[in-house]
N, CA, C and O atoms as a Tripos MOL2 file, in Angstrom:
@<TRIPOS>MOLECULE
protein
  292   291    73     0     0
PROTEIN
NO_CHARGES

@<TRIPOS>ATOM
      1 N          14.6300    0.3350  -12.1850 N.3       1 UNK1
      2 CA         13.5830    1.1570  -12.7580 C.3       1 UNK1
      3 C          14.1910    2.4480  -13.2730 C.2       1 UNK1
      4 O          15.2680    2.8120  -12.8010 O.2       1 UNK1
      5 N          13.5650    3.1870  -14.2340 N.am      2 UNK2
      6 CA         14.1860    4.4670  -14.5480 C.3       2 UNK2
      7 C          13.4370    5.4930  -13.5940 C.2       2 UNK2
      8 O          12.3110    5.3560  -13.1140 O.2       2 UNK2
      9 N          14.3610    6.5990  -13.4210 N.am      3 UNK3
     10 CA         14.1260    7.5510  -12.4560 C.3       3 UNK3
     11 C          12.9080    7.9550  -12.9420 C.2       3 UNK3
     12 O          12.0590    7.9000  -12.0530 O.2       3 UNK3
     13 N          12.3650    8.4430  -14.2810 N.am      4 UNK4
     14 CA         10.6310    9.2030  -14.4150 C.3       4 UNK4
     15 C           9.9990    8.1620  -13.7270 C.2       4 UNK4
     16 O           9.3080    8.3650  -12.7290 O.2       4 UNK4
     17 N          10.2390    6.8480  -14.3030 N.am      5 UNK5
     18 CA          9.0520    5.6260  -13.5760 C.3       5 UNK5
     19 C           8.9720    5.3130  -12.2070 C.2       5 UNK5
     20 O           7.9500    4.7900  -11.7630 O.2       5 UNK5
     21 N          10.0050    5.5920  -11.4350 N.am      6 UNK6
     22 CA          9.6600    5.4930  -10.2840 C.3       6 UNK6
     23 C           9.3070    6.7630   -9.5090 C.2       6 UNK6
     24 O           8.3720    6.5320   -8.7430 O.2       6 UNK6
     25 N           9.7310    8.0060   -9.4490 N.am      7 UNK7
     26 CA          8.7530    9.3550   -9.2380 C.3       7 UNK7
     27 C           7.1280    8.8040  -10.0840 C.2       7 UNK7
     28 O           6.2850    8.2730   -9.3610 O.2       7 UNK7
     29 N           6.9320    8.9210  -11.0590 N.am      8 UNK8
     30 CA          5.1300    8.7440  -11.0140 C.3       8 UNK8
     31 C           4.9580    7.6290  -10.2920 C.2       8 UNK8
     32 O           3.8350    7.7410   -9.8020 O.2       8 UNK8
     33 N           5.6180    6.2300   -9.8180 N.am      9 UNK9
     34 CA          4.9650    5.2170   -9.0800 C.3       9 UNK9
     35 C           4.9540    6.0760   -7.7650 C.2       9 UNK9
     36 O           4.1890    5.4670   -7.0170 O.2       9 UNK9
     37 N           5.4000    7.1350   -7.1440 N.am     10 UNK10
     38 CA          5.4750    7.2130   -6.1490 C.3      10 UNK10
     39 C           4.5950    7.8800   -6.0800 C.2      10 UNK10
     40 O           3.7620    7.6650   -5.1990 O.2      10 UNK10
     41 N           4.4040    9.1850   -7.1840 N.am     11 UNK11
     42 CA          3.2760   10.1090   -6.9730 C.3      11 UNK11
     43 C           1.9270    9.3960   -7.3550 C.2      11 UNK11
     44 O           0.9770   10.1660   -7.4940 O.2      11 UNK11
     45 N           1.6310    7.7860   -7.5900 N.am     12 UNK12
     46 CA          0.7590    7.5350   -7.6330 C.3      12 UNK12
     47 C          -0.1350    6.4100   -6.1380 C.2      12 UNK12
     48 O          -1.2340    5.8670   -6.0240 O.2      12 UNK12
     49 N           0.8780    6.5110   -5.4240 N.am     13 UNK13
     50 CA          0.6520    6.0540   -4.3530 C.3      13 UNK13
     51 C           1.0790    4.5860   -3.9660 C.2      13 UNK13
     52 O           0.4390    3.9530   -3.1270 O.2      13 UNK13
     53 N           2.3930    3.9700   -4.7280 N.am     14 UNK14
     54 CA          3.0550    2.8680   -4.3290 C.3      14 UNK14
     55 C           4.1520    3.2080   -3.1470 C.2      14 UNK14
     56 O           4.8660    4.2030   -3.0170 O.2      14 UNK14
     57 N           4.0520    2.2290   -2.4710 N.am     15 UNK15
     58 CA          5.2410    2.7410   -1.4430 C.3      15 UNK15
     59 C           5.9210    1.4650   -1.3400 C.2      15 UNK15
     60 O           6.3570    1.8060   -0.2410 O.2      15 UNK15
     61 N           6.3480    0.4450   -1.4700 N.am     16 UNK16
     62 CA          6.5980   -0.3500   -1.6690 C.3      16 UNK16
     63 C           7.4050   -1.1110   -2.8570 C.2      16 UNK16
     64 O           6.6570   -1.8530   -3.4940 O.2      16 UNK16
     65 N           8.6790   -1.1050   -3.2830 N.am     17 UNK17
     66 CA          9.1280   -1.5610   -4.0540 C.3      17 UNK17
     67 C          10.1080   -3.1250   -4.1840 C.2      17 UNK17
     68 O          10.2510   -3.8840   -3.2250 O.2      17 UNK17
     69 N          10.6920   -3.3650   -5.5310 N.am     18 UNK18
     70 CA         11.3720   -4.8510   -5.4140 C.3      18 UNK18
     71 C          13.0480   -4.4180   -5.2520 C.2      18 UNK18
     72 O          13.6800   -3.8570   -6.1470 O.2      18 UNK18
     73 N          13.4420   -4.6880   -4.3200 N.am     19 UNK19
     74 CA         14.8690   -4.3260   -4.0290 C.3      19 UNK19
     75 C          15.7080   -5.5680   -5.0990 C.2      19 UNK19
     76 O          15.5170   -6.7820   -5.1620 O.2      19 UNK19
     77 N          16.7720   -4.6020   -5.9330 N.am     20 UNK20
     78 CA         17.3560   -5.3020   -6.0660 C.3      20 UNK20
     79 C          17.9670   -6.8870   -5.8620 C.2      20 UNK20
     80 O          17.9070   -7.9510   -6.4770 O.2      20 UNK20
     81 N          18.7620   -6.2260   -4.2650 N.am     21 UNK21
     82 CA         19.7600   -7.4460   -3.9300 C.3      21 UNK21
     83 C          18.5710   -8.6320   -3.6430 C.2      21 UNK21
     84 O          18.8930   -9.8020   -3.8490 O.2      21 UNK21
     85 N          17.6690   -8.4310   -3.3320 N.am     22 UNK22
     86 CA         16.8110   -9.8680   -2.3110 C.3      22 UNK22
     87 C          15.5370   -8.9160   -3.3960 C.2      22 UNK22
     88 O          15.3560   -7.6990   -3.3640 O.2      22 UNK22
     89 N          14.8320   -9.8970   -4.2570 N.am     23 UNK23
     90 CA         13.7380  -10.0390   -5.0130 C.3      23 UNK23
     91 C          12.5360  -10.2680   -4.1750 C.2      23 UNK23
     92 O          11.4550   -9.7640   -4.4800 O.2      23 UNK23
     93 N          12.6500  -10.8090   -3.4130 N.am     24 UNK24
     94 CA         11.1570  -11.4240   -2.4600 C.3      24 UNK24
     95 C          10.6450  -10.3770   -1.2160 C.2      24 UNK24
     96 O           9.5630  -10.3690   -0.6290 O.2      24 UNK24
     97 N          11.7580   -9.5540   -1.0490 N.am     25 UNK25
     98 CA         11.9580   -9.1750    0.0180 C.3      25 UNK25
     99 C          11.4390   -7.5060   -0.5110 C.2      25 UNK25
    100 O          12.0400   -6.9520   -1.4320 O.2      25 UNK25
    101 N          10.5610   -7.0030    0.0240 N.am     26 UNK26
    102 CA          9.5830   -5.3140   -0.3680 C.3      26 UNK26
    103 C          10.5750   -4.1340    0.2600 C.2      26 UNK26
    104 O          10.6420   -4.2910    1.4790 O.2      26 UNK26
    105 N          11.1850   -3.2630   -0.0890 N.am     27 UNK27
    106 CA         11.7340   -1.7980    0.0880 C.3      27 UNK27
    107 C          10.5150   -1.0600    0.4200 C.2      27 UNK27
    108 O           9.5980   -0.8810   -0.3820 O.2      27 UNK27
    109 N          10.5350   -0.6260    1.6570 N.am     28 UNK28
    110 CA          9.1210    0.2660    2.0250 C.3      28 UNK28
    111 C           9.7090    1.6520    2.0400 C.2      28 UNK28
    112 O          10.6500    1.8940    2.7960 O.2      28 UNK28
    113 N           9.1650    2.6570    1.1780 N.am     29 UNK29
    114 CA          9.3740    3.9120    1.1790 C.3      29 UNK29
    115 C           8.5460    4.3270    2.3960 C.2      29 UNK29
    116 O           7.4150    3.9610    2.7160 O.2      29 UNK29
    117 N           9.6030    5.4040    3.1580 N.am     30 UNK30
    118 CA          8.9190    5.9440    4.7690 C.3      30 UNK30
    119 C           8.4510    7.4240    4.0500 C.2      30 UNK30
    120 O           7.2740    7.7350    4.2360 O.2      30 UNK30
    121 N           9.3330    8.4030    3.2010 N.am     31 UNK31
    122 CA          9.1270    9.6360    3.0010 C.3      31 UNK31
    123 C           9.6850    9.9630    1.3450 C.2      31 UNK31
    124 O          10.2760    8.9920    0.8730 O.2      31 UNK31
    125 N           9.6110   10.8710    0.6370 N.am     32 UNK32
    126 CA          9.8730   11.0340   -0.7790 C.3      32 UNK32
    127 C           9.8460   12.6000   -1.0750 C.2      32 UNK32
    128 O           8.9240   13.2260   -0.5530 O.2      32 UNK32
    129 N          10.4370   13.0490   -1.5810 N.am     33 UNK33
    130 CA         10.4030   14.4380   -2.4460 C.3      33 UNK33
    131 C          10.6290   14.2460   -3.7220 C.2      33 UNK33
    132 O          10.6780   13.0850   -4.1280 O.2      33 UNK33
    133 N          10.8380   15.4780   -4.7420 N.am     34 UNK34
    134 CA         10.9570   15.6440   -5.8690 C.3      34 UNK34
    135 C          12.6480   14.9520   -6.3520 C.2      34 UNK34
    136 O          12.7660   14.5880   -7.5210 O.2      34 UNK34
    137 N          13.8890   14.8120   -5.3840 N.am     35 UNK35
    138 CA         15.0210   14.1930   -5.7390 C.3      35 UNK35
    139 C          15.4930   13.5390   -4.5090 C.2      35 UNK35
    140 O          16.7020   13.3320   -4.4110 O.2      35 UNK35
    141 N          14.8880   13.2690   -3.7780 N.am     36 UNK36
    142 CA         14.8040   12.2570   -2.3830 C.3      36 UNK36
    143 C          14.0300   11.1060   -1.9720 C.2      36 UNK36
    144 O          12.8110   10.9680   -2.0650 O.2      36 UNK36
    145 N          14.7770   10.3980   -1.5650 N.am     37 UNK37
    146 CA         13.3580    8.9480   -0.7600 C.3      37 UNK37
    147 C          14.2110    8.2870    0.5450 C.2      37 UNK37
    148 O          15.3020    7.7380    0.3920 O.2      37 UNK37
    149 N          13.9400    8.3450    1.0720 N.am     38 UNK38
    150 CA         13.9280    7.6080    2.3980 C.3      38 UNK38
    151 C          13.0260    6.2480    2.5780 C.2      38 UNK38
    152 O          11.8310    6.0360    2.3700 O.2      38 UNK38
    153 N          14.2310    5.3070    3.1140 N.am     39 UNK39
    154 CA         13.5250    4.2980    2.6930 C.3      39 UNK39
    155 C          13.6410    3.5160    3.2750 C.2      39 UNK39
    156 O          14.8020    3.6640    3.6580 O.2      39 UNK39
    157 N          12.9520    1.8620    4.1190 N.am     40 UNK40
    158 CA         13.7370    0.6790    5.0310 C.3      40 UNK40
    159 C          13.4680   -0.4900    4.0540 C.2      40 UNK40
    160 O          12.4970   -0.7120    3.3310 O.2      40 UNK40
    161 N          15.0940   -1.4480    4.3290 N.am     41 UNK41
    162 CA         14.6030   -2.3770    3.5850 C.3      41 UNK41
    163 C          14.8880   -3.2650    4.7570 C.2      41 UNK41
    164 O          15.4540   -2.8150    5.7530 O.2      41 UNK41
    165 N          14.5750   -4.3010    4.6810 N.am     42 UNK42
    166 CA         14.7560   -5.8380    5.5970 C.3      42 UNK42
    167 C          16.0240   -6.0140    5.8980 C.2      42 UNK42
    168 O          16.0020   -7.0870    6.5000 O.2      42 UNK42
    169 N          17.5690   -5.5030    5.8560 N.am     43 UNK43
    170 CA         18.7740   -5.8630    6.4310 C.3      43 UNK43
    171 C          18.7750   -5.1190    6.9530 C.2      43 UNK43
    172 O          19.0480   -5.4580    8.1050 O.2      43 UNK43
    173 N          18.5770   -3.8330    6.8520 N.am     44 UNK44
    174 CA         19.0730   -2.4190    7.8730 C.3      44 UNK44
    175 C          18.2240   -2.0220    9.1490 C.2      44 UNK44
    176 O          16.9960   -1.9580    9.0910 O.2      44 UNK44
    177 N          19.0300   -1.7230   10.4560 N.am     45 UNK45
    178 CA         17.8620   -1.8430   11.1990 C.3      45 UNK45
    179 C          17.5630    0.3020   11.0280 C.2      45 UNK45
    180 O          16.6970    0.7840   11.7570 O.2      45 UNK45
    181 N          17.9720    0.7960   10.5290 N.am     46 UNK46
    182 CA         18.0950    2.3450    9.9980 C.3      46 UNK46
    183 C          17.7010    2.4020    8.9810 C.2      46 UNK46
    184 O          18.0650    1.6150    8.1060 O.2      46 UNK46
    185 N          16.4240    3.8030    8.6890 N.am     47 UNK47
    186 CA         15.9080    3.9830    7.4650 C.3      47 UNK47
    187 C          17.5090    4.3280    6.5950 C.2      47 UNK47
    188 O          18.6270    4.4040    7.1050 O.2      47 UNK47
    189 N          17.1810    4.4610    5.3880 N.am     48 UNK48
    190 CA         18.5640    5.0830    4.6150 C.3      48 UNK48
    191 C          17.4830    6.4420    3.9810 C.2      48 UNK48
    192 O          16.2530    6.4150    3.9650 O.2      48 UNK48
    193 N          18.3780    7.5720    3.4960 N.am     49 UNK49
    194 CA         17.8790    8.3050    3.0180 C.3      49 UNK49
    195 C          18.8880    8.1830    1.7180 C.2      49 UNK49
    196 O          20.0580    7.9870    2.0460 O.2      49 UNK49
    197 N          18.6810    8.2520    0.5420 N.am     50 UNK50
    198 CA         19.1640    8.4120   -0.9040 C.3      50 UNK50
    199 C          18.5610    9.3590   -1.8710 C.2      50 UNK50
    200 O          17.4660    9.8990   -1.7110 O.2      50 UNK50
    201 N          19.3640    9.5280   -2.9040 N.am     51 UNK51
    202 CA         18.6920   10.6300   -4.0440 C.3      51 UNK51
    203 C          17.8940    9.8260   -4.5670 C.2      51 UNK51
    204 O          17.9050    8.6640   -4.1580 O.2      51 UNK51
    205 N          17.1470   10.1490   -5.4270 N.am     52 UNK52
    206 CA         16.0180    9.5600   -6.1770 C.3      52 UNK52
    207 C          16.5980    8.6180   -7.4130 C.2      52 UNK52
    208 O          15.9790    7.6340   -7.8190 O.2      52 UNK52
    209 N          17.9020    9.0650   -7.9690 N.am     53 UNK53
    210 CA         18.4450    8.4700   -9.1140 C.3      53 UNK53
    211 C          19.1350    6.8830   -8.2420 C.2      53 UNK53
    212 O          19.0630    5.7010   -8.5780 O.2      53 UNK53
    213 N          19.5030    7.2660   -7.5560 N.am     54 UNK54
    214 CA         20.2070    5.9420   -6.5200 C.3      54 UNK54
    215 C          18.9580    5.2590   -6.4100 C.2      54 UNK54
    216 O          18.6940    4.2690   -7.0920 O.2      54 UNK54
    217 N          18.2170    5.7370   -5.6070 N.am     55 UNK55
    218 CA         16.8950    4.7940   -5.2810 C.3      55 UNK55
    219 C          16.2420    3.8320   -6.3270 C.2      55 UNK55
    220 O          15.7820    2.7060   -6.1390 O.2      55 UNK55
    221 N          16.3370    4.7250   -7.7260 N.am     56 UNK56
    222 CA         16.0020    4.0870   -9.1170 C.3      56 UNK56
    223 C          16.4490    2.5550   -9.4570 C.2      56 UNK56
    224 O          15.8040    1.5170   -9.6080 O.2      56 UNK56
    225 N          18.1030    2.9300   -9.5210 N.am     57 UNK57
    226 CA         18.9220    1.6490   -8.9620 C.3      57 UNK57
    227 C          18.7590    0.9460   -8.7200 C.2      57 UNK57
    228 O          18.8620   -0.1020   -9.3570 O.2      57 UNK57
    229 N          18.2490    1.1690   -7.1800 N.am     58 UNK58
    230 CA         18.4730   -0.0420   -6.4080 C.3      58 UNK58
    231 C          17.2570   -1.1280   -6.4270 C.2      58 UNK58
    232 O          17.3710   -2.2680   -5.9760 O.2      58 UNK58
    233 N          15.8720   -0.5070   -7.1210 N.am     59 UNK59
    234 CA         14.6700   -1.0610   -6.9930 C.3      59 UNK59
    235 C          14.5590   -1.3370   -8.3890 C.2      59 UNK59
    236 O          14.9510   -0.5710   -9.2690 O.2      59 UNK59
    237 N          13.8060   -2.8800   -8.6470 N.am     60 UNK60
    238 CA         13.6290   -3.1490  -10.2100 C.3      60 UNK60
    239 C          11.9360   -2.7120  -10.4730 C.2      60 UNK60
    240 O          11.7260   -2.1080  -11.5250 O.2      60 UNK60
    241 N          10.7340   -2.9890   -9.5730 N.am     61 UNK61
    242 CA         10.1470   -2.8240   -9.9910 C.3      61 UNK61
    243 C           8.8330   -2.4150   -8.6250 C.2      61 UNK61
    244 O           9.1490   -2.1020   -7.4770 O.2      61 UNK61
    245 N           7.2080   -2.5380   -9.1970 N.am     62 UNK62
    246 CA          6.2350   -2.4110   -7.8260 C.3      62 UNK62
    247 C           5.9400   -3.5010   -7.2400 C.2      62 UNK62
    248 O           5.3570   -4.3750   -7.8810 O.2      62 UNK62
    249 N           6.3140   -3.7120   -5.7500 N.am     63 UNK63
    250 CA          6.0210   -4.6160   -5.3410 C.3      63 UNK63
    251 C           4.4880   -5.2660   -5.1720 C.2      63 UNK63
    252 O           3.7860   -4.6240   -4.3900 O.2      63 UNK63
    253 N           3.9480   -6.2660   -5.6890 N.am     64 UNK64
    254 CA          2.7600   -6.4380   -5.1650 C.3      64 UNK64
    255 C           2.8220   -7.7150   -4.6910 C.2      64 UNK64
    256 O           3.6310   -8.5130   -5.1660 O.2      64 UNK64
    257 N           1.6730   -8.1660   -3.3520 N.am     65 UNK65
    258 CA          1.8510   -9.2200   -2.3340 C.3      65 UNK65
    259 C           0.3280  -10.2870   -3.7760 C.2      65 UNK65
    260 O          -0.7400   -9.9310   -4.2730 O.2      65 UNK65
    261 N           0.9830  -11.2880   -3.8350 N.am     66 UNK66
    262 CA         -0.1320  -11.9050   -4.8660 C.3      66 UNK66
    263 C          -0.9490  -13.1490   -3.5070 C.2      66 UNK66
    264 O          -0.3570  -14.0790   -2.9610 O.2      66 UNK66
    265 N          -1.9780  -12.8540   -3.3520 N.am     67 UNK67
    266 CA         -2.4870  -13.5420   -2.8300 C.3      67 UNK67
    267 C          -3.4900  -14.7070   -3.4780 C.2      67 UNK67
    268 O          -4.1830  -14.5300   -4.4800 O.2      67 UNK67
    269 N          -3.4270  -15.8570   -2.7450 N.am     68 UNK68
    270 CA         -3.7720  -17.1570   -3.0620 C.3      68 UNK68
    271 C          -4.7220  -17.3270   -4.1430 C.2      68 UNK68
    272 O          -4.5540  -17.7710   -5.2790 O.2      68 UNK68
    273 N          -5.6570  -16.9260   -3.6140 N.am     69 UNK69
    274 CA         -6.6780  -16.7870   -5.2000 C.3      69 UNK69
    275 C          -6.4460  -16.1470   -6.4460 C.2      69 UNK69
    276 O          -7.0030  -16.5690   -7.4590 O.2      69 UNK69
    277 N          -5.4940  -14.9320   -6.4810 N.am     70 UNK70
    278 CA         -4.9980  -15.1390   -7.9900 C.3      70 UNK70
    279 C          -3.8980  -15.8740   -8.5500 C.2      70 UNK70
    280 O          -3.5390  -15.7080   -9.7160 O.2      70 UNK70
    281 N          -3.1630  -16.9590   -7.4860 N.am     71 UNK71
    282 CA         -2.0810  -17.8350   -7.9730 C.3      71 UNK71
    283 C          -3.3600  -18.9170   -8.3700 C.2      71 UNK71
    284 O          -2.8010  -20.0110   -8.2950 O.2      71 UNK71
    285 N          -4.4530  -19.1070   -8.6630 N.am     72 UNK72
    286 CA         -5.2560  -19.9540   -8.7130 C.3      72 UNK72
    287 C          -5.4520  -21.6460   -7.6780 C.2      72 UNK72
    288 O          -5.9680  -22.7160   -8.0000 O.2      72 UNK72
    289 N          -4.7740  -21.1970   -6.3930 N.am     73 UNK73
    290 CA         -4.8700  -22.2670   -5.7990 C.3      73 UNK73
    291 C          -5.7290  -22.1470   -4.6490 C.2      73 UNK73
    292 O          -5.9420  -23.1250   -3.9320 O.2      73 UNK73
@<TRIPOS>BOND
     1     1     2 1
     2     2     3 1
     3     3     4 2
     4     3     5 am
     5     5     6 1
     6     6     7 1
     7     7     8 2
     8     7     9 am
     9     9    10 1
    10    10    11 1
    11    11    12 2
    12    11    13 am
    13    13    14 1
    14    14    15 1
    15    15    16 2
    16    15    17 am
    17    17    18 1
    18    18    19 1
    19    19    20 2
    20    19    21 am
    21    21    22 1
    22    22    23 1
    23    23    24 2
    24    23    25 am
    25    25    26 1
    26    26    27 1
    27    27    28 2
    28    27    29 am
    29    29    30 1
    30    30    31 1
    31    31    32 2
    32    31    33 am
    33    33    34 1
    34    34    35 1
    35    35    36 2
    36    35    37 am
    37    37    38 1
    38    38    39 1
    39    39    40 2
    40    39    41 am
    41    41    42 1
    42    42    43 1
    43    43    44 2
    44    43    45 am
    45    45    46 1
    46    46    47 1
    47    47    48 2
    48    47    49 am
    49    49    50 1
    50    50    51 1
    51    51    52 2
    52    51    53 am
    53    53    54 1
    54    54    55 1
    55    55    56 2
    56    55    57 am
    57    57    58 1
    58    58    59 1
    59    59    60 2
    60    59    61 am
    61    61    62 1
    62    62    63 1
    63    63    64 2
    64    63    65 am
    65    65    66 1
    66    66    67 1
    67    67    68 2
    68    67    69 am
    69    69    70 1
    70    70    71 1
    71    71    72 2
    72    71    73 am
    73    73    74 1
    74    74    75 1
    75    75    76 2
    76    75    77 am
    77    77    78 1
    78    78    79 1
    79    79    80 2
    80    79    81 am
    81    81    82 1
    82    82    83 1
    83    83    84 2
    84    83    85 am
    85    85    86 1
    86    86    87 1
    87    87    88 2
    88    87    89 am
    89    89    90 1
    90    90    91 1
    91    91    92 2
    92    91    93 am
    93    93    94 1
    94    94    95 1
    95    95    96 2
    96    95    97 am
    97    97    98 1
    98    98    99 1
    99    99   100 2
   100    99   101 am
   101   101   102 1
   102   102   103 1
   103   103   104 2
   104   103   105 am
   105   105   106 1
   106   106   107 1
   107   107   108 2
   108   107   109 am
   109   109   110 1
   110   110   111 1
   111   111   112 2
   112   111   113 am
   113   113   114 1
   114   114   115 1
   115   115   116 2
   116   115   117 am
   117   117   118 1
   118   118   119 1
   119   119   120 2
   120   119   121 am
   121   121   122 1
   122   122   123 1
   123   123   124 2
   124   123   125 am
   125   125   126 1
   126   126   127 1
   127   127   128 2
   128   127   129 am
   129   129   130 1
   130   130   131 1
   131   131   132 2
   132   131   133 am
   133   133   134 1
   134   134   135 1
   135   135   136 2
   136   135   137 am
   137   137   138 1
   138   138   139 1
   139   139   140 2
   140   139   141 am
   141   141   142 1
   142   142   143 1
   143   143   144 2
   144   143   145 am
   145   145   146 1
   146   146   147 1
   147   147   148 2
   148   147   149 am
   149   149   150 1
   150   150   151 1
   151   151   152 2
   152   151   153 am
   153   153   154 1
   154   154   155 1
   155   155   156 2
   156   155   157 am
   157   157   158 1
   158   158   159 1
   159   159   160 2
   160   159   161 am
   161   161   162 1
   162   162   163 1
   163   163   164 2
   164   163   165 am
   165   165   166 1
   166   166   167 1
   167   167   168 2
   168   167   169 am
   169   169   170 1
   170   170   171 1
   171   171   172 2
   172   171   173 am
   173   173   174 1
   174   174   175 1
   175   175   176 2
   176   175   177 am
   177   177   178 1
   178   178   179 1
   179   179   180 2
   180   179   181 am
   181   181   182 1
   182   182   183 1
   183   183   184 2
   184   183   185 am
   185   185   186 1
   186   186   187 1
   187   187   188 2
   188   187   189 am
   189   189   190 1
   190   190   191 1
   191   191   192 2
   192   191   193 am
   193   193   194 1
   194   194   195 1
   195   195   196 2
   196   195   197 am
   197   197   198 1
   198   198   199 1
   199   199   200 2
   200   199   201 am
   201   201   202 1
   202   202   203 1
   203   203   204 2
   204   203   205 am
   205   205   206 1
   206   206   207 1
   207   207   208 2
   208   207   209 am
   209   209   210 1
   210   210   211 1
   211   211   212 2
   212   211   213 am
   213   213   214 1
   214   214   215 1
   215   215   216 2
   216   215   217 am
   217   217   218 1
   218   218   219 1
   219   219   220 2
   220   219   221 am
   221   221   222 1
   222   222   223 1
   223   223   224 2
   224   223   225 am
   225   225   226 1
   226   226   227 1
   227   227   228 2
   228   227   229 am
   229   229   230 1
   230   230   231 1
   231   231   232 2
   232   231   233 am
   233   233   234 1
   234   234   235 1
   235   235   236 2
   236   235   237 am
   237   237   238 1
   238   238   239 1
   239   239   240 2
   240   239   241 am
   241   241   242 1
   242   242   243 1
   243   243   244 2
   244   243   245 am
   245   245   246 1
   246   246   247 1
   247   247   248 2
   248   247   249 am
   249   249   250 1
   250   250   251 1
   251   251   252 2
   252   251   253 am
   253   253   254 1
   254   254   255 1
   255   255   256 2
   256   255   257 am
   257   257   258 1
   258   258   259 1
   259   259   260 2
   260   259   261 am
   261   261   262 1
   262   262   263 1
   263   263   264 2
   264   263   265 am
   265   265   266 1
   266   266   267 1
   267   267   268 2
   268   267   269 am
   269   269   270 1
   270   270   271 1
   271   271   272 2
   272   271   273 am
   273   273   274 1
   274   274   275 1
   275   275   276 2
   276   275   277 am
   277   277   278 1
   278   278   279 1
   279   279   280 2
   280   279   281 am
   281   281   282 1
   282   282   283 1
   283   283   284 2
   284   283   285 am
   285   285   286 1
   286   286   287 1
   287   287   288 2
   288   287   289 am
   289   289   290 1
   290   290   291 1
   291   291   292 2
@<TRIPOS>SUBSTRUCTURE
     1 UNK1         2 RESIDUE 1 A UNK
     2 UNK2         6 RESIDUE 1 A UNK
     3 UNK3        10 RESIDUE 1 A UNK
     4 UNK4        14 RESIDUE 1 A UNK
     5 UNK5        18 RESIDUE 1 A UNK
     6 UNK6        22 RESIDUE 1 A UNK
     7 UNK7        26 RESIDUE 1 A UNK
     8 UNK8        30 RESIDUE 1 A UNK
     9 UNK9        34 RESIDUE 1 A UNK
    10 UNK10       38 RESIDUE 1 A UNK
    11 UNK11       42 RESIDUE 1 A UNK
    12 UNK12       46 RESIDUE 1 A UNK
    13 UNK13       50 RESIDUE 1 A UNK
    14 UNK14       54 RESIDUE 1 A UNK
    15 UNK15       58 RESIDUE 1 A UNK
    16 UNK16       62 RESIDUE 1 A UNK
    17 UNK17       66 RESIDUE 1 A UNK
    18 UNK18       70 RESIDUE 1 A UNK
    19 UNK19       74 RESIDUE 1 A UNK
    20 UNK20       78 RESIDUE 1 A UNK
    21 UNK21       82 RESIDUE 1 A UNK
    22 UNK22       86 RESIDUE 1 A UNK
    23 UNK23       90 RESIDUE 1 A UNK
    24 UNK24       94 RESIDUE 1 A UNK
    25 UNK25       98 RESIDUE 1 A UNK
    26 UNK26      102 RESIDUE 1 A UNK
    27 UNK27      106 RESIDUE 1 A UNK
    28 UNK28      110 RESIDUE 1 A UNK
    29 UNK29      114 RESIDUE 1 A UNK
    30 UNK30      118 RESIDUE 1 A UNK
    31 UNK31      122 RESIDUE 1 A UNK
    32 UNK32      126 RESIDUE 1 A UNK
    33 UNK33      130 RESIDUE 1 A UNK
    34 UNK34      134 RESIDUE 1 A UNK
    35 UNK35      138 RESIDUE 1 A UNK
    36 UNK36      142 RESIDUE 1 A UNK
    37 UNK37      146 RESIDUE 1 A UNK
    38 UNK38      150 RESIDUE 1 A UNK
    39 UNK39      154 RESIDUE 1 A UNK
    40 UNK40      158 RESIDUE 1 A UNK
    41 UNK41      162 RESIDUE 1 A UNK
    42 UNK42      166 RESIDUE 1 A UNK
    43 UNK43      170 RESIDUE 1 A UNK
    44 UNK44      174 RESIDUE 1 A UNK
    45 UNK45      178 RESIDUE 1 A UNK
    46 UNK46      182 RESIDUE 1 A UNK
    47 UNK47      186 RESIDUE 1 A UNK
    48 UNK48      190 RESIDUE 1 A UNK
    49 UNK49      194 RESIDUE 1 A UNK
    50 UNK50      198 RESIDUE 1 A UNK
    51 UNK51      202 RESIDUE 1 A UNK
    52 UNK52      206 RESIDUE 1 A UNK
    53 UNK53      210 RESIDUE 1 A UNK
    54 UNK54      214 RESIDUE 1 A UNK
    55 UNK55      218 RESIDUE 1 A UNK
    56 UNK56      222 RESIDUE 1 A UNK
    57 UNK57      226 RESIDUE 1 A UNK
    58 UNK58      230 RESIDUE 1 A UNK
    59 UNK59      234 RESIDUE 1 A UNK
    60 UNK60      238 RESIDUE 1 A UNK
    61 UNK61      242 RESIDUE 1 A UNK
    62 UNK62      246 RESIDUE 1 A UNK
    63 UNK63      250 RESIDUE 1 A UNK
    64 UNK64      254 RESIDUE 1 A UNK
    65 UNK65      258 RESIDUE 1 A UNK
    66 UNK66      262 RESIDUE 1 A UNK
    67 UNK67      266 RESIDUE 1 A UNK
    68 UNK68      270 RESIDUE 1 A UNK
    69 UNK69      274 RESIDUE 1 A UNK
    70 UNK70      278 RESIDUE 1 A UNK
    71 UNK71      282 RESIDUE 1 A UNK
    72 UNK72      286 RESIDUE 1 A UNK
    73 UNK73      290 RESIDUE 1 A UNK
């Protein structure tokens, strides 16, 4: 993601993103500032704290959980 797009996803109340390495798998933002995010993903048993441009990186996009009725089944 680019760094503006993910600061407004954050200031809009996503906490949850698509990690890079593992696609299926949600990056839960714990805390955030203006060039900070703290964050856990599913390998680490330790939040990580990173700059905001790193964090950009590492996440492609907003995670959302699609539940059954809009996969139409």
């Amino acid at each position: 993601m680019r760094y503006k797009d993910t600061q407004k996803a954050l200031s809009d109340g996503h906490r949850q993103f698509i990690f890079t390495a593992s696609p299926g798998e949600p990056v839960n933002v714990l805390a955030w500032g203006p060039s900070w995010v703290r964050f856990k993903d599913p390998y680490n048993t330790y939040p990580i704290s990173t700059n905001m441009k790193m964090f950009s990186m590492l996440v492609e996009g907003i995670y959302t959980e699609k539940s059954p009725e809009a996969s139409g089944q």
